[in-house]
C-alpha positions as CSV (number, residue, x, y, z in Angstrom):
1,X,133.8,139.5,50.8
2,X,132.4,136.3,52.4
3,X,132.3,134.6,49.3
4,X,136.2,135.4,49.0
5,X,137.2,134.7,52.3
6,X,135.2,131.2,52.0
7,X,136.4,130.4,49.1
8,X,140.4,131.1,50.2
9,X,140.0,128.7,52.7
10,X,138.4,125.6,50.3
11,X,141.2,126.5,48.6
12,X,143.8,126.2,51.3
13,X,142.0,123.6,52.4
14,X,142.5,121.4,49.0
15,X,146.1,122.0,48.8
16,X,146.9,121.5,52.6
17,X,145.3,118.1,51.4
18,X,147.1,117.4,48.2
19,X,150.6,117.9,50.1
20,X,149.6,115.7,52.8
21,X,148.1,113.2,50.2
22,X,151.5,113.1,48.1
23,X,153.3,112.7,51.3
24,X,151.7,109.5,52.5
25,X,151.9,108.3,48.9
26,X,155.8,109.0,48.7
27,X,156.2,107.5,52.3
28,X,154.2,104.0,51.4
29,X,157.0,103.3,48.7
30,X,155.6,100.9,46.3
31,X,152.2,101.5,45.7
32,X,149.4,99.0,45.6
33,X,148.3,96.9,42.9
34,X,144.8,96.2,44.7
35,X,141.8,97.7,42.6
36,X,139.9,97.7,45.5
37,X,138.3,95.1,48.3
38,X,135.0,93.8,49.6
39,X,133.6,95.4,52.7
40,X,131.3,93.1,54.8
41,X,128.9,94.5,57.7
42,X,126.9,92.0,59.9
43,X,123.9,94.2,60.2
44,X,121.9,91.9,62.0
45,X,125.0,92.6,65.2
46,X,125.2,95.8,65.1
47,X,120.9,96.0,64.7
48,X,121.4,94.1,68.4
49,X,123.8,96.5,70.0
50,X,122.1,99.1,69.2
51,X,119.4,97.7,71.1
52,X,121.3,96.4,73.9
53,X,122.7,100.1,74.5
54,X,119.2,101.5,74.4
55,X,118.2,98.5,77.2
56,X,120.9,99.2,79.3
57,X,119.3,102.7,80.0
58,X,116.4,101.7,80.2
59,X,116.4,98.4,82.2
60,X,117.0,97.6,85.5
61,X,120.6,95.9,85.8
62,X,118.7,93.0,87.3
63,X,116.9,92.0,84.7
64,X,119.6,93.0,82.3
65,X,122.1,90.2,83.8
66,X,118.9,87.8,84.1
67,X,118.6,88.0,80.5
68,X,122.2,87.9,79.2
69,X,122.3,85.1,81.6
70,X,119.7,83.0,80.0
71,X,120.8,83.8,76.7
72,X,124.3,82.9,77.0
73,X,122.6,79.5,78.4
74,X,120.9,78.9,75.1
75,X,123.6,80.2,72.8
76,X,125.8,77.8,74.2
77,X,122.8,74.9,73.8
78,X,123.1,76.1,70.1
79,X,126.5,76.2,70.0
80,X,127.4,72.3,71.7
81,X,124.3,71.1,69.2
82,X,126.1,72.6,66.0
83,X,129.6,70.6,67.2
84,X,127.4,67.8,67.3
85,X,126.1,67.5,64.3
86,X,129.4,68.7,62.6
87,X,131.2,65.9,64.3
88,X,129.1,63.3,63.1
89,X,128.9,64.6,60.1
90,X,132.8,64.9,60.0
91,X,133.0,60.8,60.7
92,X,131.0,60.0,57.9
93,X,133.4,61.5,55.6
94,X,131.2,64.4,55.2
95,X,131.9,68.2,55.9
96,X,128.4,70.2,55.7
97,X,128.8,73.6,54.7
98,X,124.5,74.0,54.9
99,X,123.8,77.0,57.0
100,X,120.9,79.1,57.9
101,X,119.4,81.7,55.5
102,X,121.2,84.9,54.6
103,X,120.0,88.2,53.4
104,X,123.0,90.2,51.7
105,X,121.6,93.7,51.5
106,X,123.6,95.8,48.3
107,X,123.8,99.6,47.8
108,X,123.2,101.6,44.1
109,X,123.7,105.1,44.3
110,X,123.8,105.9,40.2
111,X,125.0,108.4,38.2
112,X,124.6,109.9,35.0
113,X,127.1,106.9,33.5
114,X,126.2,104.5,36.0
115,X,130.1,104.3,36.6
116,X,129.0,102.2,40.3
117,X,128.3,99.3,38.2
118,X,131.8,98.6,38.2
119,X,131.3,97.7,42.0
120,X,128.2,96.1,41.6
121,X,129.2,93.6,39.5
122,X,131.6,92.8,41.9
123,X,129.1,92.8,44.6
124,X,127.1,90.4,42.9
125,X,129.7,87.6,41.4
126,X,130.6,88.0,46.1
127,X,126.9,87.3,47.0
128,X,126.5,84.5,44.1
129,X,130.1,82.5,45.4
130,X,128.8,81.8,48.5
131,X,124.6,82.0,48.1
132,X,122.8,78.9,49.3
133,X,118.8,77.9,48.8
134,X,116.8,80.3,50.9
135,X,119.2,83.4,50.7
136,X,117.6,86.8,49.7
137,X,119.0,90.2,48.0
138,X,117.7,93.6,49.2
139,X,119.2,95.9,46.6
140,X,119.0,100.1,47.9
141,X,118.2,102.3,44.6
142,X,118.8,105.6,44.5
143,X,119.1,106.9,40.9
144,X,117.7,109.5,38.3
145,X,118.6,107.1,35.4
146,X,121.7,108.0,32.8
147,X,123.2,106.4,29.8
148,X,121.0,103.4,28.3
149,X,124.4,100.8,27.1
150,X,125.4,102.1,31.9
151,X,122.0,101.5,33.1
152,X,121.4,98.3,30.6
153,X,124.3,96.4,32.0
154,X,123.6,97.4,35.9
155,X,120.2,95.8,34.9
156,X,121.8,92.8,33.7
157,X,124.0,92.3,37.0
158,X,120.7,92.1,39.1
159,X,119.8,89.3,36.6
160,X,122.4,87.0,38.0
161,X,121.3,87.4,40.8
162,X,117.4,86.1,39.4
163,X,119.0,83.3,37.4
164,X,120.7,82.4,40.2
165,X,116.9,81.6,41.9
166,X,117.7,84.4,44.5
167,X,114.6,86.6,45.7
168,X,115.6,90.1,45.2
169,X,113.1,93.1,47.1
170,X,114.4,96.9,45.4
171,X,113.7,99.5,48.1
172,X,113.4,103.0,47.1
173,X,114.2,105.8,49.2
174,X,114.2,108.8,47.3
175,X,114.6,108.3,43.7
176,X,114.0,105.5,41.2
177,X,113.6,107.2,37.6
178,X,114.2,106.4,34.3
179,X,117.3,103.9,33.9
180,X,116.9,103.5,37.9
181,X,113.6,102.0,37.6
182,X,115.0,99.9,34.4
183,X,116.8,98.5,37.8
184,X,114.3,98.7,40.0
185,X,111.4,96.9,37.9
186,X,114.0,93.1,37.6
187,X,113.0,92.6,41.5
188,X,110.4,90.2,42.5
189,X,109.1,93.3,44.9
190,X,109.5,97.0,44.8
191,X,109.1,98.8,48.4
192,X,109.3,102.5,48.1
193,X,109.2,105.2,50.7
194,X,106.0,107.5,50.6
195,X,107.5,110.7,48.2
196,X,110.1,108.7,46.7
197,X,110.1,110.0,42.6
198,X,109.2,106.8,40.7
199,X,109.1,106.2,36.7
200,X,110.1,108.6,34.2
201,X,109.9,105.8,31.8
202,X,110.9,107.8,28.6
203,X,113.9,108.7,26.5
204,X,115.6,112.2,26.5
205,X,118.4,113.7,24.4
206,X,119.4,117.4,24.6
207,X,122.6,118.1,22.5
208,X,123.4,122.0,22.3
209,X,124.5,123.4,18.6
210,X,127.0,126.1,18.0
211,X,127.0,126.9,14.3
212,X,125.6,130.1,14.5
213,X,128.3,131.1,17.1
214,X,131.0,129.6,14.4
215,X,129.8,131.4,11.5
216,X,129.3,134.9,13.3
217,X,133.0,134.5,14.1
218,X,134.1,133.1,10.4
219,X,135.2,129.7,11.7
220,X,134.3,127.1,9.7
221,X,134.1,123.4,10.9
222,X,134.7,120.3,8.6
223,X,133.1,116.6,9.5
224,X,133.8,113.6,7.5
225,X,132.0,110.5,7.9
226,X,131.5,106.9,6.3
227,X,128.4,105.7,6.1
228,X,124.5,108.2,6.0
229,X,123.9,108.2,9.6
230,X,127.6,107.5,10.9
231,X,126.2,111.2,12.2
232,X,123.2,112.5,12.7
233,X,123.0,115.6,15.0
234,X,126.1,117.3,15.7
235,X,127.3,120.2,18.2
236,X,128.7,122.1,15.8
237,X,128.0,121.8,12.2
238,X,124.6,122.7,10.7
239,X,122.1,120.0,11.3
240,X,119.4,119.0,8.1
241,X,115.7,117.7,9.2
242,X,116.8,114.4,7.5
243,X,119.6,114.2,10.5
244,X,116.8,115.2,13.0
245,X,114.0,112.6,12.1
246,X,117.1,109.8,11.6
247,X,117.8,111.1,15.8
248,X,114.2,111.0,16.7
249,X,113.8,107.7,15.2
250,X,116.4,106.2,17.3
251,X,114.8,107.7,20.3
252,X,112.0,106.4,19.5
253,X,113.4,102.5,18.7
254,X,115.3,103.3,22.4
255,X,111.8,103.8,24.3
256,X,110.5,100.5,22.6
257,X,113.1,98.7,23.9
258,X,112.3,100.4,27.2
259,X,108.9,99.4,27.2
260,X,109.6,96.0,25.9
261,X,112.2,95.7,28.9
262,X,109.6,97.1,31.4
263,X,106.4,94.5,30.4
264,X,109.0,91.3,30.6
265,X,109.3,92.3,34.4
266,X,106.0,93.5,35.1
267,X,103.5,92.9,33.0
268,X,100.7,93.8,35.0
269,X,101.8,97.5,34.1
270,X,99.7,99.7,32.2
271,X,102.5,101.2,29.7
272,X,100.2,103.4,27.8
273,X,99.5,105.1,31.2
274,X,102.7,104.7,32.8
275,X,105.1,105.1,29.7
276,X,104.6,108.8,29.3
277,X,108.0,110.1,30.8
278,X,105.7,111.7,33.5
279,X,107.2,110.5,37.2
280,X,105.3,110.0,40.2
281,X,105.6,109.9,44.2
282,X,105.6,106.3,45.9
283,X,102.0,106.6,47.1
284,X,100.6,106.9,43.4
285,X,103.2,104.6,42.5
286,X,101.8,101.8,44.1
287,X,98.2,102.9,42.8
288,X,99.4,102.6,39.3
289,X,101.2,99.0,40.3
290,X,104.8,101.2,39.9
291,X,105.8,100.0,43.2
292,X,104.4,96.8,45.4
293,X,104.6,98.3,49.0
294,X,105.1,101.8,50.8
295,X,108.1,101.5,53.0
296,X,111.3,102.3,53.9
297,X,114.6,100.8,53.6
298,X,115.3,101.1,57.6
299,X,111.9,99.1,58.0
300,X,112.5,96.7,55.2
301,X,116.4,96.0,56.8
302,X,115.1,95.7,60.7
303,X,112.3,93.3,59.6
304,X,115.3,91.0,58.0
305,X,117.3,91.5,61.1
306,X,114.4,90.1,63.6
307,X,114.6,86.6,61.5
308,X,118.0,86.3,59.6
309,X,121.5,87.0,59.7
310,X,121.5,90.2,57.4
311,X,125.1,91.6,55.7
312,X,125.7,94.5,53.7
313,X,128.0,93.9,50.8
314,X,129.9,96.6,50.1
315,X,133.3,96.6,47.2
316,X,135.5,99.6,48.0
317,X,137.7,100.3,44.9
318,X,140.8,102.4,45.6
319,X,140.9,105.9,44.3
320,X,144.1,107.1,43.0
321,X,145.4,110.6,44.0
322,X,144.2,112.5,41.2
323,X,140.7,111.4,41.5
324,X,140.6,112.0,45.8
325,X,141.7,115.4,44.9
326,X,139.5,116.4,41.8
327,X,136.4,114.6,44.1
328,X,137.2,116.7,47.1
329,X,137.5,119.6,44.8
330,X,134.0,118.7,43.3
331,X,132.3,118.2,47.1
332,X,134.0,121.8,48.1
333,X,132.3,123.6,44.9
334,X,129.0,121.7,45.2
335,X,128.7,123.1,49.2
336,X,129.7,126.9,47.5
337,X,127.0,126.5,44.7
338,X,124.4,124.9,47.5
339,X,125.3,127.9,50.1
340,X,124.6,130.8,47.4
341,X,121.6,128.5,46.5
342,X,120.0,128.7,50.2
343,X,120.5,132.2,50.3
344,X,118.6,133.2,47.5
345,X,115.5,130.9,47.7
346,X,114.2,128.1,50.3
347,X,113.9,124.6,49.2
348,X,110.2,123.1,48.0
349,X,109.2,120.1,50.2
C-alpha cells in the first residue's frame, strides 16, 4: 500500500510537471534556436566569501573594518598601477591583453555512451580561445568507463588541451575505471581521493542470446549479411564458435590498443600487473603508480584559489521537453528502485 500511494504521487507529480512545462513552452512563442551556453563561475570569489562570512562570526568588527580597510588601500594601489601601465601601453600603439595565470577547472561526469563529451568539447575549444602561457586545467573525473569509439574521443578533447602546452591535473573523487581512466591517464598528474575505484583496464562485452526462446515458440529469424564477419555474435540467431573466436579476437585487438594507449601516457606503468581488468582503491593506486597523489578535489581547488584566479567552465545545453520529462521520469524511478533497495539490505562502505 505504501509502494502504491508513493508511486501515485511521482506520478502526479510528472504530469503536474509536463502541463506546467507545455504551458511555459506555448507561452514563450517561438522557441529558441540556442543549443545551449557557457556557464562561468569565479571560484576563487566565491572561495573568499565564503571565508569572509565565516570571519565575520568569528572576528571582532574592529579588526574586521581594519582589514577591509587596508585591503581596499592595496587593491586600489593595484588597480591605479594596472591603468598605468595600460595607458602607456595604449600610447605606444599597443593594447596588452597579458594577464595573470588562470586555472579553468572542467567537470566529467560519464556515462555508459560518454554522451557529456558533447559539452566537453565545447568546454575545451572555451578554455583554448582565451588560454595564455601559465594557465592550468583541473579536469573532475567521475566515470565507470563505456563505449570505446565515446570514451576514445573524450580522450582526444583533453589532448587539445596538452597540444595546446596547458598543464592539466585529473582529480578523482569516486570513480575512474576503465574508459574513465583512458581519460584520466592524458593528465600530467592524477590526484585521487583515498577509496576512489581506479583502473579496470580491460575490455568487456556481454550480449544476451534468445534463440532458444525463438525456437521453443516456432519463430524463426532470418539475417543477411555481406561480407564473413559483417556479424559475428548476434542476439538472436544461433551463434557458431567461428563467430565467437572472430568476437574474442576483436576484444582482444581492443585491450591492445588500450594498453598501447595507456604506456604512451605513462609509461612508468607496470601493464602486466595493472592490465588485468582488476580495479583498485586510490591508496593502492598510487602504490602501483595508478595515481600520483591522494587527495581530494576540494583540496586540489582551494590550493588553486590561495594563488590564482580559478573558474569553473561549465556548457549548459538546453534540454527539450521530451527529454526534461523522460529525465525526471528516470530520477523518480531510480529514488523508487533505491527506496525498496534500502529496505531490504544496508549499503557496504
Amino acid at each position: 500500500m505504501e509502494y502504491g500511494l508513493f508511486l501515485a504521487k511521482i506520478v502526479t507529480f510528472v504530469v503536474a510537471v509536463v502541463v506546467l512545462l507545455a504551458l511555459v513552452k506555448s507561452g514563450n512563442g517561438k522557441p529558441s534556436s540556442a543549443k545551449g551556453e557557457l556557464e562561468v563561475t569565479n571560484l576563487t570569489e566565491k572561495h573568499k566569501e565564503t571565508i569572509e562570512k565565516m570571519e565575520h562570526h568569528l572576528l571582532d568588527d574592529s579588526v574586521l573594518k581594519a582589514r577591509d580597510k587596508s585591503e581596499k588601500k592595496n587593491q586600489k594601489k593595484k588597480d591605479k598601477e594596472q591603468a598605468k601601465a595600460a595607458k602607456k601601453s595604449a600610447k605606444g600603439g599597443e593594447v596588452s591583453t597579458k594577464r595573470d595565470p588562470h586555472v579553468f577547472v572542467l567537470d566529467f561526469n560519464g556515462s555508459i555512451d560518454a554522451k557529456e563529451v558533447a559539452a566537453l568539447r565545447e568546454e575545451v575549444t572555451a578554455v583554448l580561445a582565451v588560454a595564455q602561457e601559465g594557465d592550468e586545467v583541473i579536469l573532475r573525473l567521475e566515470s565507470g568507463g563505456g563505449m570505446v569509439h565515446g570514451y576514445g574521443l573524450a580522450s582526444s578533447q583533453l589532448d587539445r588541451l596538452k597540444h595546446a602546452g596547458l598543464s592539466l591535473t585529473v582529480s578523482i573523487d569516486k570513480v575512474a575505471a576503465s574508459g574513465g581512466y583512458m581519460m584520466a591517464c592524458i593528465g600530467d598528474k592524477l590526484v585521487s581521493a583515498p577509496f576512489a575505484i581506479v583502473g579496470s583496464i580491460g575490455v568487456v562485452a556481454q550480449i544476451p542470446n534468445f534463440n532458444k526462446l525463438l525456437k521453443k515458440h516456432d519463430i524463426d529469424y532470418e539475417q543477411m549479411t555481406a561480407g564473413e564477419y559483417k556479424r559475428t555474435i548476434t542476439m538472436f540467431g544461433e551463434n557458431t564458435d567461428k563467430a565467437r573466436d572472430k568476437f574474442k579476437q576483436e576484444l582482444e585487438e581492443t585491450h591492445v590498443l588500450f594498453k598501447d594507449f595507456i604506456r604512451d601516457h605513462r609509461p612508468s606503468l607496470d601493464l602486466d600487473t595493472v592490465a588485468t581488468g582488476e580495479h583498485w582503491f586510490g591508496t593502492q593506486a598510487q602504490k602501483l603508480g595508478l595515481v600520483d597523489e591522494i587527495k581530494t578535489s576540494d583540496d586540489l581547488v582551494i590550493d588553486a584559489c590561495k594563488e590564482k584566479t580559478v573558474l569553473n567552465i561549465r556548457y549548459i545545453q538546453k534540454k527539450k521537453l521530451t527529454e526534461k520529462v523522460s529525465g525526471m521520469a528516470g530520477e523518480a524511478a531510480d529514488g523508487v528502485l533505491m527506496k525498496l533497495m534500502n529496505r531490504g539490505q544496508r549499503p557496504i562502505v
